[in-house]
N, C-alpha and C positions, 0 to 999 in steps of 0.2 A: 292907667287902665281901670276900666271898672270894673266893681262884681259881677254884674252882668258875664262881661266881656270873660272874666277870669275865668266862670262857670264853664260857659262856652270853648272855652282855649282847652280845657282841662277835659271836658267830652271828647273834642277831638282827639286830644292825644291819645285818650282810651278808645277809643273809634278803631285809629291808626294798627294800633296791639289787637284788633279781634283775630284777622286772620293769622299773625304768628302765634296767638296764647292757642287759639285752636290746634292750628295744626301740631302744634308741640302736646296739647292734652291728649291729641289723636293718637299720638304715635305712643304716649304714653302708655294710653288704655290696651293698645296693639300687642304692645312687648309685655304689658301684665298677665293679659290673656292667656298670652303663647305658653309663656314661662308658668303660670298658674296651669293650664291643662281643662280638661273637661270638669264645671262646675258639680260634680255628683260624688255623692259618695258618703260615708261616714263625716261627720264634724271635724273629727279630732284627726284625721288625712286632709282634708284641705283647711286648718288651721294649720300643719304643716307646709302646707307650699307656700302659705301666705308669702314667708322672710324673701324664700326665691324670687318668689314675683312681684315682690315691692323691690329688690337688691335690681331686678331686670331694669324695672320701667328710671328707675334712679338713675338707673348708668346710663340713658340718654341725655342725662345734663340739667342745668339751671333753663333753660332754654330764654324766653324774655324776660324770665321772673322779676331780675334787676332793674329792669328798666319801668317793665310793671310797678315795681316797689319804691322807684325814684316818685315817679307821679304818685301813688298814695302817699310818700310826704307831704307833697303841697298838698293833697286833697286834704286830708285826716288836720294837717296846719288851717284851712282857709275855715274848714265847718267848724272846727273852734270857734274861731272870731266870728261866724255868722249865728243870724237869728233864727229861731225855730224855722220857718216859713223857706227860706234858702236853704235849711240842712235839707228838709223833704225833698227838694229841688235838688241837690247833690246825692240824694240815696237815691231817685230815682235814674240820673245821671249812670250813676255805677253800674246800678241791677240791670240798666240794657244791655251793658259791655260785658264781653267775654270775662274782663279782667275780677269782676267779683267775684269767679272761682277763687280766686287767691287770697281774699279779705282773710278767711282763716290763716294761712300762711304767714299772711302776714302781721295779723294777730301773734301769733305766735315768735316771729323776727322779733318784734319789738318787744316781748317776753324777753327772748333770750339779751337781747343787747344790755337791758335792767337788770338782767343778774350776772353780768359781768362788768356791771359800776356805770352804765349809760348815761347820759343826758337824760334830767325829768322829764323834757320835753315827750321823753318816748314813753311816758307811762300816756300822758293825755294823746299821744300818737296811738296808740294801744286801744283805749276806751274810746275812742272817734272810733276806728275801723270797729269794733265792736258794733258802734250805736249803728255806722252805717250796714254793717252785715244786714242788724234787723232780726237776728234768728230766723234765716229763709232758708237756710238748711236742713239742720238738725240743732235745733238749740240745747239738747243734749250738751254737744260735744261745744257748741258758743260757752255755755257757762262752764264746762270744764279749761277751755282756754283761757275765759277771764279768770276763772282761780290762777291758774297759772301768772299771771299779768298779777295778779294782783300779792301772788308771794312773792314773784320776781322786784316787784316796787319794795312792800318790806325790808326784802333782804336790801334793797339799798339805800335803806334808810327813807324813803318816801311814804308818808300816807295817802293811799286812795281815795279815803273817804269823799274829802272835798272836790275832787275829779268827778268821781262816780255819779257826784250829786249834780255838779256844774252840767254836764253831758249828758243824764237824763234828761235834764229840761230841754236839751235841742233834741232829744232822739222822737221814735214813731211812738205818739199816741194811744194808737190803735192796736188791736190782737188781731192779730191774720190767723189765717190756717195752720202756721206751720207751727205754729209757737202756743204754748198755754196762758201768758200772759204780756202786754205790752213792752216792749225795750226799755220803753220810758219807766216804767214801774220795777222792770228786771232790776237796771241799773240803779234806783234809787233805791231799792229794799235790798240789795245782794247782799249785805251785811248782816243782812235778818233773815234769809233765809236759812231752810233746813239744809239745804247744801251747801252751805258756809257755815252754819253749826255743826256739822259731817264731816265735812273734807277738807276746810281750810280751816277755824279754828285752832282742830290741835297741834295743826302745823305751827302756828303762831305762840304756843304755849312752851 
């Protein structure tokens, strides 16, 4: 099979998951809603209904997550071993699909497996889905998850460094809107950042 072909195989499968990952975010947002109530009022009253309405939309289930999070294996494995030019090609790939709602999640999966003695593999599993997210979200909460990824490797004895650096060089370039500064640059300075002089440092100390 060829890369081509693999790209290709790997869109479909994500194709396939739009309308389950949908309807399942649908019903999600539904049952948050309900259980949350009318969005008004005091902060510190609806900071309280938060726990309710995240305990609601939870108790609908994993819904395709798993199977979502099967294909981000191979996906987050193939842009590894590809060259810059093919990872854009596979970030773009994703951001069409429903499924990059999940990239954080899944960010975070591969978190938790590293701190309970995982395969390395899942750290570079980890900073792939990272470089493909992109910060299209809120990279806020991007760079709080790689801290996370990146104590979870620590604690099991791995260094990220050489990761961080290998996988900037396939990530995006460029600064988009959403983000203050390029993935590519996020990921290769995060070590020198003030939010890694802040918040992950004295973790490490």
């Amino acid at each position: 099979m060829t890369d081509e072909v693999s790209v290709g195989d790997l869109g479909k499968r994500l194709e396939r998951l739009d309308a389950p990952i949908r309807i399942w975010r649908e019903q999600r947002d539904r049952s948050f809603d309900a259980a949350f109530g009318p969005k008004k009022g005091k902060l510190s009253n609806l900071m309280a209904r938060m726990p309710q309405a995240a305990n609601a939309a939870a108790a609908l289930g994993l819904g395709p997550r798993d199977e979502v999070f099967a294909v981000f294996d191979e996906i987050c494995d193939f842009y590894i071993h590809s060259d810059p030019s093919r990872c854009a090609l596979i970030r773009g790939i994703v951001h069409e699909r429903e499924a990059h709602f999940l990239l954080g999640e899944y960010l975070a999966y591969a978190s938790g497996i590293l701190k309970q003695g995982g395969r390395p593999e899942w750290l570079e599993r980890g900073i792939a889905a990272a470089s493909i997210d992109d910060q299209r979200r809120d990279y806020r909460d991007w760079l709080m998850s790689l801290g996370d990824l990146y104590l979870s490797a620590r604690a099991a004895k791995l260094d990220p460094s050489p990761v961080l650096k290998r996988i900037a060089e396939l990530s995006n370039p460029e600064r988009h809107a959403a983000a203050p500064t390029p993935t590519r640059d996020a990921l290769r300075t995060f070590e020198d950042s003030a939010y890694f002089a802040t918040s992950i440092l004295p973790q490490l100390i």
